[in-house]
Structure formats: C-alpha cells, structure tokens
CHARMM-style PDB file with segment names, atoms N, HN, CA, C and O in Angstrom:
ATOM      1  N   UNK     1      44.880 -58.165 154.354  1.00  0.00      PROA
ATOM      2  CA  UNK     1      43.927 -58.550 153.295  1.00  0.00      PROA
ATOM      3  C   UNK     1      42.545 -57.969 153.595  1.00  0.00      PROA
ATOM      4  O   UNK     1      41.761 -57.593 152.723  1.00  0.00      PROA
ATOM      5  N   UNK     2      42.261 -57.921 155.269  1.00  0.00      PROA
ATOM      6  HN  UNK     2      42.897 -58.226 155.978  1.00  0.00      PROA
ATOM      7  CA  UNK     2      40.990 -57.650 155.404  1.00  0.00      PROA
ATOM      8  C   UNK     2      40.848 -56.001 155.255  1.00  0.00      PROA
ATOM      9  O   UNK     2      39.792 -55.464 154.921  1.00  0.00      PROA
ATOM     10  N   UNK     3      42.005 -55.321 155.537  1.00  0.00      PROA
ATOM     11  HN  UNK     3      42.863 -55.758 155.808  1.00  0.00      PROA
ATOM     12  CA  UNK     3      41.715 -53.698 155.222  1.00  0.00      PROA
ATOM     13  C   UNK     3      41.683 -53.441 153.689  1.00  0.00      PROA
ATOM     14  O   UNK     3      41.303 -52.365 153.226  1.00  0.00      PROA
ATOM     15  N   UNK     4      41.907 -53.998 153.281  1.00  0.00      PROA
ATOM     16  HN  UNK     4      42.215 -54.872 153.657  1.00  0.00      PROA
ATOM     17  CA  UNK     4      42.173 -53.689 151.656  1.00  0.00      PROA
ATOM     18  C   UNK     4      40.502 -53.944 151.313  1.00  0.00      PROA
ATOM     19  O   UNK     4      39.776 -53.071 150.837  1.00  0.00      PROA
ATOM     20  N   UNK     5      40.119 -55.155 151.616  1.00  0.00      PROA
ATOM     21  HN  UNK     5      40.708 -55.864 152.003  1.00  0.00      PROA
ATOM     22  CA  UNK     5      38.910 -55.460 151.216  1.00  0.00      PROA
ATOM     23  C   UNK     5      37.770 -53.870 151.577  1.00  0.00      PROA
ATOM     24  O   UNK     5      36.851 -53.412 150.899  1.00  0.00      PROA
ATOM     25  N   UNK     6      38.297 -53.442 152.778  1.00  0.00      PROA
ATOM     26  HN  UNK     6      39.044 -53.814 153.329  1.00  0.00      PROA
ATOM     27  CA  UNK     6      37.500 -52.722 153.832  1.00  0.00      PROA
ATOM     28  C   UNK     6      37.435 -50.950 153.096  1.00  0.00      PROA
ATOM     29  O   UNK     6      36.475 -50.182 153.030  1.00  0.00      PROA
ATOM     30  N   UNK     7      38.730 -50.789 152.676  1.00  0.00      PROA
ATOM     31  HN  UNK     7      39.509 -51.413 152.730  1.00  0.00      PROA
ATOM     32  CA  UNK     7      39.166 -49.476 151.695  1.00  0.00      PROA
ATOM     33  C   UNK     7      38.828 -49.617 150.943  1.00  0.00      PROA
ATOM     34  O   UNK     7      38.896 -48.550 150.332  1.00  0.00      PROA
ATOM     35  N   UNK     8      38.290 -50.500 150.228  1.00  0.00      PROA
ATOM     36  HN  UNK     8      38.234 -51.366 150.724  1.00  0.00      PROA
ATOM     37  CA  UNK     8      37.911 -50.783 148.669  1.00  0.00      PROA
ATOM     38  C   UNK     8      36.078 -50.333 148.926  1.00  0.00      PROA
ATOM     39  O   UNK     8      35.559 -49.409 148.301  1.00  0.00      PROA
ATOM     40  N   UNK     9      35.558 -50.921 149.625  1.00  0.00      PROA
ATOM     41  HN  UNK     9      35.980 -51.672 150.133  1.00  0.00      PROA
ATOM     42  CA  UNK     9      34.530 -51.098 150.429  1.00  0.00      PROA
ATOM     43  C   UNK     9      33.845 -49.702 150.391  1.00  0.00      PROA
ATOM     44  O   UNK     9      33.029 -49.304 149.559  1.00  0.00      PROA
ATOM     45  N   UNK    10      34.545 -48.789 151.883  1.00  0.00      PROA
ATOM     46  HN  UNK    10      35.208 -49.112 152.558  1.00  0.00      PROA
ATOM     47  CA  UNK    10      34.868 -47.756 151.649  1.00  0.00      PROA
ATOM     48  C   UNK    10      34.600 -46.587 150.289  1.00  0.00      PROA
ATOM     49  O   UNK    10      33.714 -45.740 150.178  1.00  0.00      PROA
ATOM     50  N   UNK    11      35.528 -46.869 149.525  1.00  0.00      PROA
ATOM     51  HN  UNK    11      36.248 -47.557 149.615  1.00  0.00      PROA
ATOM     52  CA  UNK    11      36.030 -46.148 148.475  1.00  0.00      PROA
ATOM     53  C   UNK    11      34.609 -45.989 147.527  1.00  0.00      PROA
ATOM     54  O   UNK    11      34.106 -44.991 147.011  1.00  0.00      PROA
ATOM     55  N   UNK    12      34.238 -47.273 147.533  1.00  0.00      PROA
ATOM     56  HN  UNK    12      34.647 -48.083 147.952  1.00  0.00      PROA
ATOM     57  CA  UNK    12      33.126 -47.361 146.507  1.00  0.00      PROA
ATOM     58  C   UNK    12      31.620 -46.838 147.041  1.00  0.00      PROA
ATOM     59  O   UNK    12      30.647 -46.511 146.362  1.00  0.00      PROA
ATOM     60  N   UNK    13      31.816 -46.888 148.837  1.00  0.00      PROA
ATOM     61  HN  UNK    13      32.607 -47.154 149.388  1.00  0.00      PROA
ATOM     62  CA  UNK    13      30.128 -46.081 149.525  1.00  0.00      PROA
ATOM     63  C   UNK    13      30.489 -45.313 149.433  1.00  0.00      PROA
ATOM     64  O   UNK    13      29.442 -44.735 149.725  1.00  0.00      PROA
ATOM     65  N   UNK    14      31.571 -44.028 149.147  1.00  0.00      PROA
ATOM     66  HN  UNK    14      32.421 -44.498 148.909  1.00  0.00      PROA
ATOM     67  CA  UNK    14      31.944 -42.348 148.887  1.00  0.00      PROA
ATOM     68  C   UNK    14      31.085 -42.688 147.332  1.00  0.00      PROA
ATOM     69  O   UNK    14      29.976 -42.337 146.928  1.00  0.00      PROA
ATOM     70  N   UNK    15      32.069 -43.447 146.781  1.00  0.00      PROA
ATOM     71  HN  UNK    15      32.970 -43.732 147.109  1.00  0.00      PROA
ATOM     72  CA  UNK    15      31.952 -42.726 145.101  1.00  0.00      PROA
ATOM     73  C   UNK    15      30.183 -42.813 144.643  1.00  0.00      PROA
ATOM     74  O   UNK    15      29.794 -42.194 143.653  1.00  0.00      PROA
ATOM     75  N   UNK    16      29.290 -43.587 145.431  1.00  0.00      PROA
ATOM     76  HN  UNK    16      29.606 -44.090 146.235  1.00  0.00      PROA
ATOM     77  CA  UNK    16      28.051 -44.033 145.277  1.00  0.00      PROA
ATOM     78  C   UNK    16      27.516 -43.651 145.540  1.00  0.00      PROA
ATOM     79  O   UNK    16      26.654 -43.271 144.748  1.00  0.00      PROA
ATOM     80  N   UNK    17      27.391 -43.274 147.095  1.00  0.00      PROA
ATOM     81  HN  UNK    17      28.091 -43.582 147.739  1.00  0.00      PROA
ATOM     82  CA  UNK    17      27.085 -42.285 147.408  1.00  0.00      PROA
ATOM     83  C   UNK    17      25.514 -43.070 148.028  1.00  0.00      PROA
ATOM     84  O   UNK    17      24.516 -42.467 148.422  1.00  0.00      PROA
ATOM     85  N   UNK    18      25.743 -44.744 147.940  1.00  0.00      PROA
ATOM     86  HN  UNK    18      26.554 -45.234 147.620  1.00  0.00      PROA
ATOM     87  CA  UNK    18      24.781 -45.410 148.203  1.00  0.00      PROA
ATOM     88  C   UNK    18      24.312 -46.284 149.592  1.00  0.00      PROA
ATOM     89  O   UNK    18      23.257 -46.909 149.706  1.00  0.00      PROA
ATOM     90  N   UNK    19      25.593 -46.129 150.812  1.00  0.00      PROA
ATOM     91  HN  UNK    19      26.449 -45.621 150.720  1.00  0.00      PROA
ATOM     92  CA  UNK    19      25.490 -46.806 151.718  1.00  0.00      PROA
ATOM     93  C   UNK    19      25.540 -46.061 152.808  1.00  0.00      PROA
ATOM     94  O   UNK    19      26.209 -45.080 153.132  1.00  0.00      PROA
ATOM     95  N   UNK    20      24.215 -47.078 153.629  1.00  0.00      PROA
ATOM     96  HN  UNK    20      23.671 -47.874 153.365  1.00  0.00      PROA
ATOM     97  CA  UNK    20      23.556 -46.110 155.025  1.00  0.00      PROA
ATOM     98  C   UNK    20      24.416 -45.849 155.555  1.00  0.00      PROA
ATOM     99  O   UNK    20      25.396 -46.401 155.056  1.00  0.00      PROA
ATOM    100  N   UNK    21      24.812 -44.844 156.945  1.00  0.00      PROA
ATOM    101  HN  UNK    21      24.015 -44.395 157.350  1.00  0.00      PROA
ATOM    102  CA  UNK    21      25.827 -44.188 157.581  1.00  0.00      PROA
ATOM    103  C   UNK    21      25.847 -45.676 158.470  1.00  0.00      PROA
ATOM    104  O   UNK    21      26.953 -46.217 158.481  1.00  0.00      PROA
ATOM    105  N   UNK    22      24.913 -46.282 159.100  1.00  0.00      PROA
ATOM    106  HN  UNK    22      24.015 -45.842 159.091  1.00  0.00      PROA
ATOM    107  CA  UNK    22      25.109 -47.248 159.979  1.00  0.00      PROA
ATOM    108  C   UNK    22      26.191 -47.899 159.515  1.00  0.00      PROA
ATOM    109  O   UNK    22      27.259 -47.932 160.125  1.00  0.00      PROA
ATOM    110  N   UNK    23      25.915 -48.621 158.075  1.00  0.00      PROA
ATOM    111  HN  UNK    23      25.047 -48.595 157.579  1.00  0.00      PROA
ATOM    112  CA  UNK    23      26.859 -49.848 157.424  1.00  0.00      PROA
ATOM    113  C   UNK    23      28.377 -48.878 157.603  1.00  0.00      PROA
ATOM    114  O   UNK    23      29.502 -49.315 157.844  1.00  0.00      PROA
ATOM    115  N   UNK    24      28.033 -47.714 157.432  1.00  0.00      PROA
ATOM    116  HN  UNK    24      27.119 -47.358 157.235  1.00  0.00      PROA
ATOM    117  CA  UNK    24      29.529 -47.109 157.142  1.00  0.00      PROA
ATOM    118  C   UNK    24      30.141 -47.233 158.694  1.00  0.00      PROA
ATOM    119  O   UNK    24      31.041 -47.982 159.072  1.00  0.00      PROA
ATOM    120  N   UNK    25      29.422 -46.329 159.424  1.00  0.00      PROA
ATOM    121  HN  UNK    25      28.691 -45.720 159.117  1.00  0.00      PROA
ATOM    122  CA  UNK    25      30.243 -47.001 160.939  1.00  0.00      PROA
ATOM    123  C   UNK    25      30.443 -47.971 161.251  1.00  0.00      PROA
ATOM    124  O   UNK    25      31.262 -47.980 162.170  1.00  0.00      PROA
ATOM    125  N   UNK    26      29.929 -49.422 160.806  1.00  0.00      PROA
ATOM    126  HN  UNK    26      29.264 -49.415 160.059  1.00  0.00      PROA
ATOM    127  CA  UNK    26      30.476 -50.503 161.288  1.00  0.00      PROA
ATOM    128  C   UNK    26      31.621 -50.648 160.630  1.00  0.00      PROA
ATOM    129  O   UNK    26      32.591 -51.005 161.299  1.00  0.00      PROA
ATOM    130  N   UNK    27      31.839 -50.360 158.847  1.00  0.00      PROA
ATOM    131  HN  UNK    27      31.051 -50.070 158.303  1.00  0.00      PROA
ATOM    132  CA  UNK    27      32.459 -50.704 158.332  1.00  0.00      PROA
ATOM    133  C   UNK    27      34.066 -50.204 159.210  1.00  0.00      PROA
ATOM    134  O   UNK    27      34.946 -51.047 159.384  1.00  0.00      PROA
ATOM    135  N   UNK    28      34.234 -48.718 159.693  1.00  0.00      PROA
ATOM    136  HN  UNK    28      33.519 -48.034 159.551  1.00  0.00      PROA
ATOM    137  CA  UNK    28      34.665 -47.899 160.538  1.00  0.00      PROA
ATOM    138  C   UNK    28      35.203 -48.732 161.733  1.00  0.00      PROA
ATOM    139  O   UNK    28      36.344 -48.975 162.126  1.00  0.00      PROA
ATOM    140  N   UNK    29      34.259 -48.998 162.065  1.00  0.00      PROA
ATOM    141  HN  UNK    29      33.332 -48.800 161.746  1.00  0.00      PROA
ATOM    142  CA  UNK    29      34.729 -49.435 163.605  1.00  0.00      PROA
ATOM    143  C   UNK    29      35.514 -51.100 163.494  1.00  0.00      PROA
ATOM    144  O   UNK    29      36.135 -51.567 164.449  1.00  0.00      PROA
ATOM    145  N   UNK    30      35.341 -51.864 162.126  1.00  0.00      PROA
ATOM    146  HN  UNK    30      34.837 -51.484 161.350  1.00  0.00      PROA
ATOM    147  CA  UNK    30      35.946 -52.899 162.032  1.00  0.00      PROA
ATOM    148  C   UNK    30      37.479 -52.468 161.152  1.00  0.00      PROA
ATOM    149  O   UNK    30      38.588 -52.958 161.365  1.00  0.00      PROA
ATOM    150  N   UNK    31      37.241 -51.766 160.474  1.00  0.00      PROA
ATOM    151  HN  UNK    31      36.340 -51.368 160.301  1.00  0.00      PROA
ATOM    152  CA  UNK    31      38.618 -51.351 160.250  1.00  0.00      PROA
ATOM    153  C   UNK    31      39.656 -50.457 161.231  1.00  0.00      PROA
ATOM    154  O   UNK    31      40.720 -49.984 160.830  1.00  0.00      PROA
ATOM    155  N   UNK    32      39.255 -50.356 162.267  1.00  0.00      PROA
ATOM    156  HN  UNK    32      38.391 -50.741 162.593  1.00  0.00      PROA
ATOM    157  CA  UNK    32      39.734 -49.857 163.499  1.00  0.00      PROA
ATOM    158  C   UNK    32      39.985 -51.100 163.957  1.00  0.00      PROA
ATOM    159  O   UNK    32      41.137 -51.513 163.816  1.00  0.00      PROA
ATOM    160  N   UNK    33      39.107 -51.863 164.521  1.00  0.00      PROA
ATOM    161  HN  UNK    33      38.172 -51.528 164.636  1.00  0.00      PROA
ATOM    162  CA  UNK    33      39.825 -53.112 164.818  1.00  0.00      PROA
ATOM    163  C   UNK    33      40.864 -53.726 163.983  1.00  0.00      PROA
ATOM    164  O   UNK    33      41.888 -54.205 164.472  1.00  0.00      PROA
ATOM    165  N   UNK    34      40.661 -53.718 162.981  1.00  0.00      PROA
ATOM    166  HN  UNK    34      39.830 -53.329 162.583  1.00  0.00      PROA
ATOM    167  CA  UNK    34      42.051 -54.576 161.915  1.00  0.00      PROA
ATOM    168  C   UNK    34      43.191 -53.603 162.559  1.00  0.00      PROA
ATOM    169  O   UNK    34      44.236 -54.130 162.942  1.00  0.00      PROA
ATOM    170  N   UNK    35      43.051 -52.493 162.660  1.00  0.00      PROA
ATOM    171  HN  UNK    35      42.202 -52.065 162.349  1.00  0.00      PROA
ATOM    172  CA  UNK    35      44.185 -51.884 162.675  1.00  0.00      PROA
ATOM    173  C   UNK    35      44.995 -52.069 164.215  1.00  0.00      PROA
ATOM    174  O   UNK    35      46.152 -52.087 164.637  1.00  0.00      PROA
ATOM    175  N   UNK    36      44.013 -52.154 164.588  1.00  0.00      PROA
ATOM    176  HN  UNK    36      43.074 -52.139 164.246  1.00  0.00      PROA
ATOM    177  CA  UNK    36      44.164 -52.556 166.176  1.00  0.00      PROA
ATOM    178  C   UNK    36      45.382 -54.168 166.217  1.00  0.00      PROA
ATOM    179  O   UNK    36      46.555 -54.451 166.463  1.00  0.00      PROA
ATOM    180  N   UNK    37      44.419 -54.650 165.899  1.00  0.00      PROA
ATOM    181  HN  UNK    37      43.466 -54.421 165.699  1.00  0.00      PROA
ATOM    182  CA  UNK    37      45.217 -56.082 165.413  1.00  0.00      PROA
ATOM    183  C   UNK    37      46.267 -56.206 164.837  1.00  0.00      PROA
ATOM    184  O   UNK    37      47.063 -57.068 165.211  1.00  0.00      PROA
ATOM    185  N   UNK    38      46.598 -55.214 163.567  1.00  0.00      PROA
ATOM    186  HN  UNK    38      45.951 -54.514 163.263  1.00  0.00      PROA
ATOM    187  CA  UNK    38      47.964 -54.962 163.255  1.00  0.00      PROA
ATOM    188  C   UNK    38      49.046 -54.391 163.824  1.00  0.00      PROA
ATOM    189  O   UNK    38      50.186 -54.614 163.418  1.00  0.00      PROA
ATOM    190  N   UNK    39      48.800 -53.695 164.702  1.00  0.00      PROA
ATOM    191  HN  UNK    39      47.874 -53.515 165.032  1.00  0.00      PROA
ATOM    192  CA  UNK    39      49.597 -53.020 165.370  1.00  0.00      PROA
ATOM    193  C   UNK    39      49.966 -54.099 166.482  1.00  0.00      PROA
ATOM    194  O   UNK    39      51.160 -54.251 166.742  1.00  0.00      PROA
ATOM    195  N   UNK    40      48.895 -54.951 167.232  1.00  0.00      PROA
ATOM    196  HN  UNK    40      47.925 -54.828 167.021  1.00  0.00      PROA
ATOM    197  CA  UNK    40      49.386 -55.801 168.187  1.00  0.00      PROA
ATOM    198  C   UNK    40      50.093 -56.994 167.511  1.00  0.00      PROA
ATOM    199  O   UNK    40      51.071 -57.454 168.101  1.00  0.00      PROA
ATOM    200  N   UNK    41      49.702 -57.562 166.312  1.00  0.00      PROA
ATOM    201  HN  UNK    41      48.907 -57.189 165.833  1.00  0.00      PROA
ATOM    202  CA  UNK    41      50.641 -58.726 165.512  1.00  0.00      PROA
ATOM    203  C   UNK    41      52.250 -57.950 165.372  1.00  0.00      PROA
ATOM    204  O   UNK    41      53.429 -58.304 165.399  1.00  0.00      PROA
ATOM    205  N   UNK    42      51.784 -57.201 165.275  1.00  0.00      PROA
ATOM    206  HN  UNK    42      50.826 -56.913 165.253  1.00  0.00      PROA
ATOM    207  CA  UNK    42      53.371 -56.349 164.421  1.00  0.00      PROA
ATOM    208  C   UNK    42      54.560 -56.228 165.604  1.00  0.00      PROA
ATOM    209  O   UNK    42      55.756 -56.511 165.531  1.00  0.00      PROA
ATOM    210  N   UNK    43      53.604 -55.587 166.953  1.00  0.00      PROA
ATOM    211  HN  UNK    43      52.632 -55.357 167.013  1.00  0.00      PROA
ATOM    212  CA  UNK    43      54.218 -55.570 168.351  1.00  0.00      PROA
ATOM    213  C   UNK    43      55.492 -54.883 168.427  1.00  0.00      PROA
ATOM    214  O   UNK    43      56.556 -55.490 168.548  1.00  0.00      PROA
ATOM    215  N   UNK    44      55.378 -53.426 168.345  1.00  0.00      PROA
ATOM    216  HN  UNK    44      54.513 -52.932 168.246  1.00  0.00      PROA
ATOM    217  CA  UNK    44      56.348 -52.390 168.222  1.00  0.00      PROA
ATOM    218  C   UNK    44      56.987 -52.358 169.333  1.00  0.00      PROA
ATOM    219  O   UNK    44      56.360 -52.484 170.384  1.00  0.00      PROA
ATOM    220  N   UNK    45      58.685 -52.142 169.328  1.00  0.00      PROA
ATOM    221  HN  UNK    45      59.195 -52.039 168.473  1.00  0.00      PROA
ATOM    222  CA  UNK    45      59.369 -52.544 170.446  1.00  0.00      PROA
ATOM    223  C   UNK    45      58.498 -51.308 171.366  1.00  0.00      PROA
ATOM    224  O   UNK    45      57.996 -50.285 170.900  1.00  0.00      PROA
ATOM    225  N   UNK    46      58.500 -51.718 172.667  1.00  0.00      PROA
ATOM    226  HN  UNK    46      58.908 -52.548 173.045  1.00  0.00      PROA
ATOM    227  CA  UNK    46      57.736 -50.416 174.110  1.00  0.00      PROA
ATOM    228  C   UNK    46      58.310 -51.142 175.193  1.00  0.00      PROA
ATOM    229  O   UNK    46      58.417 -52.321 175.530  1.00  0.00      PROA
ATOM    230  N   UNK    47      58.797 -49.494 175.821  1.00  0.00      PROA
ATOM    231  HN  UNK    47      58.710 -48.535 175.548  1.00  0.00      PROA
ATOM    232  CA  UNK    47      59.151 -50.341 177.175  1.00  0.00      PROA
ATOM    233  C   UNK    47      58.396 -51.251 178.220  1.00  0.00      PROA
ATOM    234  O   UNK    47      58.867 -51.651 179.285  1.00  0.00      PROA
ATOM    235  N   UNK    48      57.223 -51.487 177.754  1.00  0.00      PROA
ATOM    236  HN  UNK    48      56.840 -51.163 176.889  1.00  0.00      PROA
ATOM    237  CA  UNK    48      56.618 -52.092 178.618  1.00  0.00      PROA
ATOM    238  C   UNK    48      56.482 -53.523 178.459  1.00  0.00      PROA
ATOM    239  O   UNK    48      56.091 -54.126 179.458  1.00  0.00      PROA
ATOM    240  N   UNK    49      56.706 -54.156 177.475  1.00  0.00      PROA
ATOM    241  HN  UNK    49      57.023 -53.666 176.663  1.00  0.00      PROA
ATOM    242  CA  UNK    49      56.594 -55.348 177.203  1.00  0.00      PROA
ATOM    243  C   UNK    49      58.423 -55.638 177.375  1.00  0.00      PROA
ATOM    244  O   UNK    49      59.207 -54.701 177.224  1.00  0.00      PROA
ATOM    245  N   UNK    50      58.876 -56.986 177.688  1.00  0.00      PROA
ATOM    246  HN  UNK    50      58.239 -57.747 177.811  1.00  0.00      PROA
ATOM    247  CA  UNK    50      60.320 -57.976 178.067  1.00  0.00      PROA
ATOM    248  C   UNK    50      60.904 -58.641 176.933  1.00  0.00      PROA
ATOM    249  O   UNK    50      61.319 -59.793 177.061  1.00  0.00      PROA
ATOM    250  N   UNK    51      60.984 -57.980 175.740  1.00  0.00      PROA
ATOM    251  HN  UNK    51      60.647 -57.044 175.636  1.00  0.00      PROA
ATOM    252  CA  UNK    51      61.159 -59.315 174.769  1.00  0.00      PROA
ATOM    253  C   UNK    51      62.448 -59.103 173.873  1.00  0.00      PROA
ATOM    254  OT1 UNK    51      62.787 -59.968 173.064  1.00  0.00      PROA
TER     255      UNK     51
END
C-alpha cells in the first residue's frame, strides 16, 4: 500500500516537475526501504536461513 502511495508520489514530482531533489531522495530512499521490507516479509527460500 505504502509503495503505491510512493509511485504515485513519484509519478506526479516527474510530471510537475515541482518537487525539490531532497524530497525526491527521501521519497527514494523510503521506497527502498519498503522494498527492503518486502522482500524480508515475503522471505525467499536461501540457503541460509532453516525453515
């Protein structure tokens, strides 16, 4: 839910052409985290984890 919000977000500081680069890297670096987070909720079989 929160990347969607974040792509939308996104989508609309391109088309505007109105938001500082700062806001955009955070926006960046928190949608890196979501993704981060999805990937660890999701928890792709690896040999390194016992489960």
């Amino acid at each position: 839910a929160h990347a969607i919000t974040l792509f939308y977000l996104i989508r609309r500081s391109v088309q505007t052409q109105s938001m500082p680069p700062l806001n955009f890297v955070l926006i960046f670096l928190l949608l890196t985290s979501e993704v981060k987070f999805l990937m660890k909720s999701t928890s792709f079989p690896s040999p390194s984890t016992n489960n």
